[in-house]
N, C-alpha and C positions, 0 to 999 in steps of 0.2 A: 606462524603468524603470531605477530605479540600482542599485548592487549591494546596500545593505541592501534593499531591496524584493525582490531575486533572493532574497536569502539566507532572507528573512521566510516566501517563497513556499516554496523547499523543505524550510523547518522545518513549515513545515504539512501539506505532501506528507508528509514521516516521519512525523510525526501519523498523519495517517491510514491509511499500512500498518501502524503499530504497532497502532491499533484492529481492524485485520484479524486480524493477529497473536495477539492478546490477546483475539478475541471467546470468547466463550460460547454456548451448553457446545463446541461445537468452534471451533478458528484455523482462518481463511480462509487461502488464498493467492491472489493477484491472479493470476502468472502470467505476464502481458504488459504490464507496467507498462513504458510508453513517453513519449513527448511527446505522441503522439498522442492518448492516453488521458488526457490529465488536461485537460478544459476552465478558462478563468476566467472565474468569474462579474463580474458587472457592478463589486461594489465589490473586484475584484482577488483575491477568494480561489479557489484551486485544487479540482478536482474532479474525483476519479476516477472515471472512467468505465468502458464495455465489460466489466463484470466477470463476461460470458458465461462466460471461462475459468476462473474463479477455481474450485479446488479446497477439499474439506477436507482439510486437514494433520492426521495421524495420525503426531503422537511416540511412536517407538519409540527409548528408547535402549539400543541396544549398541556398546559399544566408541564413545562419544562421535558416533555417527552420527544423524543424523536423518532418517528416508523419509517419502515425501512421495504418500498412494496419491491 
């Protein structure tokens, strides 16, 4: 794999925490976002998995902070 194909790879991975990020009506959070956790599929696209941890992200902001219940 050469490095545009690396790079291809973890523009897609952003990708898809961003969709976590940005779901509706609440943002996910993954949690444990590793190597381990992201399989690829057969034509080379990336796949996050394990998303037993993944939390709902509850934006409170004070004083430019974000908490995470």
């Amino acid at each position: 794999m050469n490095s545009s194909e690396l790079l291809s790879m973890f523009l897609q991975i952003c990708e898809g925490v961003k969709a976590f990020h940005e779901a509706k009506p609440e943002p996910l959070a993954h949690r444990d976002l590793k190597t381990g956790n992201i399989l690829i599929s057969d034509d080379r696209s990336p796949i996050i998995m394990d998303l037993g941890l993944y939390k709902v992200v509850c934006k409170m902001y004070t004083n430019d902070q974000i908490y995470v219940f």
